[in-house]
N, C-alpha and C positions, 0 to 999 in steps of 0.2 A: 796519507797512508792510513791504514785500517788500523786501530789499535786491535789488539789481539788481548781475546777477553780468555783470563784464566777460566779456569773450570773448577768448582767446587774438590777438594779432595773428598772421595767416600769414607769416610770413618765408620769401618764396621764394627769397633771396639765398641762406640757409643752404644749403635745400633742393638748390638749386643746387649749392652747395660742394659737400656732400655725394655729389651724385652722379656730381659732378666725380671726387673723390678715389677713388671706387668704381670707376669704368672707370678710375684710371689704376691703381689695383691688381689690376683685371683684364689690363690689359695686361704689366703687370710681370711677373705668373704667367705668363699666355701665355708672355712673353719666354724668361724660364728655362726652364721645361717645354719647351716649342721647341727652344729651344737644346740642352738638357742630353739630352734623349729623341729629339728627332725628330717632324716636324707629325704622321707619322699612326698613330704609336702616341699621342700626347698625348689624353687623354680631354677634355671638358667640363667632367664629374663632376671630373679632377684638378686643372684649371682652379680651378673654384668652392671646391676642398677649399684649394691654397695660397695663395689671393686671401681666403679666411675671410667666402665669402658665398656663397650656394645657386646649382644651375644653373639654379633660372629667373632672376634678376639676372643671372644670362652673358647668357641666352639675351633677355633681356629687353633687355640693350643694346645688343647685338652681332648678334643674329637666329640666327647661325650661325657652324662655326668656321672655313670659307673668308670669313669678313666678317669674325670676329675678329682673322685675319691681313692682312688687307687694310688693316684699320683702324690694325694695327699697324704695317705697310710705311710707310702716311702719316705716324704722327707720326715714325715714326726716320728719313724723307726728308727731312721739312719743319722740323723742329724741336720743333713740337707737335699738339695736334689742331685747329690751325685750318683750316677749308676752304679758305684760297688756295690754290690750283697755285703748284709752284716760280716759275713765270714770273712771279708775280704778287707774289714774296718781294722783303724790301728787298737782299738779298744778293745775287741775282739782279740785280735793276736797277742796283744797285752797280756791278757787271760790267759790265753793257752801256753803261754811262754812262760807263768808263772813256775817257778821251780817246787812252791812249798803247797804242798795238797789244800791244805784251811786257807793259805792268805789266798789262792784259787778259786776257792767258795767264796769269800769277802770280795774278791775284786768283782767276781762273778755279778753279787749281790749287790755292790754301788753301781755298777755299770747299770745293772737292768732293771733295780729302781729310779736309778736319773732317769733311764728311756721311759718308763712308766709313765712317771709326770709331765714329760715333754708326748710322748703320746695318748694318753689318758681319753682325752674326751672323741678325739677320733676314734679310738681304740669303741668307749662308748655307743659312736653313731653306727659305726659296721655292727657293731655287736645286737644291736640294737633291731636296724636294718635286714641284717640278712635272713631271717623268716618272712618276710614277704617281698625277697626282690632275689631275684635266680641268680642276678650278675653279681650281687653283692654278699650272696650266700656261696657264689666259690671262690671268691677273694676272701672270707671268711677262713673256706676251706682248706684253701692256697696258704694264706697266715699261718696257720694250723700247721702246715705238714712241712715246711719251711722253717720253722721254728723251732719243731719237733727234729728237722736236720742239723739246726746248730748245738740242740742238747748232746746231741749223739756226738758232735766231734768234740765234745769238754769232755764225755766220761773216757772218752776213746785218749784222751790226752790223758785223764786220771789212770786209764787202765795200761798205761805205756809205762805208768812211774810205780804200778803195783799197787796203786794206794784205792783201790776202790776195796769197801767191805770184805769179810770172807764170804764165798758164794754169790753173791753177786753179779749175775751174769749181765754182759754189756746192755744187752737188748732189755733186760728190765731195769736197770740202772739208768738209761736213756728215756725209760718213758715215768721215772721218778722224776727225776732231773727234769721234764717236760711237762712235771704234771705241778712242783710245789714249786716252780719259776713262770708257771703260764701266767699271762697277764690276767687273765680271769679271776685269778688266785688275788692277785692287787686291788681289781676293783671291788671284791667280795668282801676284801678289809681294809680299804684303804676307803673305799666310796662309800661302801654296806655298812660296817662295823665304826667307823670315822678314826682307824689304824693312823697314826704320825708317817708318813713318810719314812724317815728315820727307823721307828721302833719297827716298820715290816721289813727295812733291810734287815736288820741286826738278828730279828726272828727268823727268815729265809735263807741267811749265812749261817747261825747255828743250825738250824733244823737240815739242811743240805750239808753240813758237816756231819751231824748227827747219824742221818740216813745214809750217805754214800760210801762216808770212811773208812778205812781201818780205825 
């Protein structure tokens, strides 16, 4: 009688892991390459060669390499690569839910110097980048106007609790609020000037207390 040959079980979990761990060492390469070279001398082919997997697995996760940075902008925003938008994060709502206007600004101000440092040097390459690459100058763009959406829902929280300046109208309060928290503003003192980490939060929570309050 024929013995009867099992059949391997599929483990898509693994699967899964696997292909998890594969884009995050795609991005990791991205990262360095990026960083250390510059987005547009950076190859795919160099990509695939320090990630220690071919360029179609790049090109197979990532489509392209204005996607592959793009993809990489999100997780060093967000924390990782999950699709929530910032506004949609628990750090985020933390902030808006805070009851007391200043510790609002403080929380504000640690939250978005950690993301500074955790995104920095990509924050660097886009910035860098997007005058001579059209795809990467409206991710640039995109950054920008996106950004300038989640100022506007802190002062909209400030302006719920009465606590923003006298006169003050929301729409200039939101491009304050966008303009002394742009990352820009971090690298100008944090990279330019060689600002502590530390001492730009500290600076950034009073001066946003300063400017926004009552």
């Amino acid at each position: 009688m024929a013995r009867e040959v099992k059949r391997r079980r599929y483990d898509s979990s693994r699967r899964r892991e696997q292909a998890a761990d594969t884009r995050r060492r795609i991005l990791e390469a991205a990262e360095r390459l990026f960083v250390r070279d510059g987005y547009a001398p950076t190859s795919i082919a160099a990509i695939a060669a320090d990630a220690g997997v071919s360029q179609k697995t790049v090109y197979l996760a990532f489509e392209s390499k204005p996607n592959l940075l793009r993809t990489l902008w999100n997780a060093r925003l967000r924390g990782d690569e999950g699709d929530a938008p910032v506004g949609e994060r628990e750090w985020f709502k933390a902030v808006l839910d805070e009851p007391d206007p200043k510790r609002m600004m403080r929380r504000l101000a640690s939250a978005s110097g950690a993301a500074r440092q955790r995104m920095g040097p990509t924050l660097r390459v886009i910035r860098d980048a997007a005058p001579g690459d059209p795809d990467i100058a409206a991710l640039w763009e995109r950054m920008q106007s996106e950004f300038h959406g989640n100022q506007r829902t802190v002062i909209e929280a400030l302006a719920d609790r009465g606590a923003l300046r006298k006169g003050l109208e929301i729409d200039r309060a939101a491009d304050v609020l966008w303009t002394l928290n742009n990352p820009s503003v971090y690298l100008l003192l944090v990279d330019g000037r060689g600002w502590d980490p530390d001492a730009y939060e500290e600076w950034l929570a009073d001066t946003l207390i300063a400017q926004l309050l009552r």
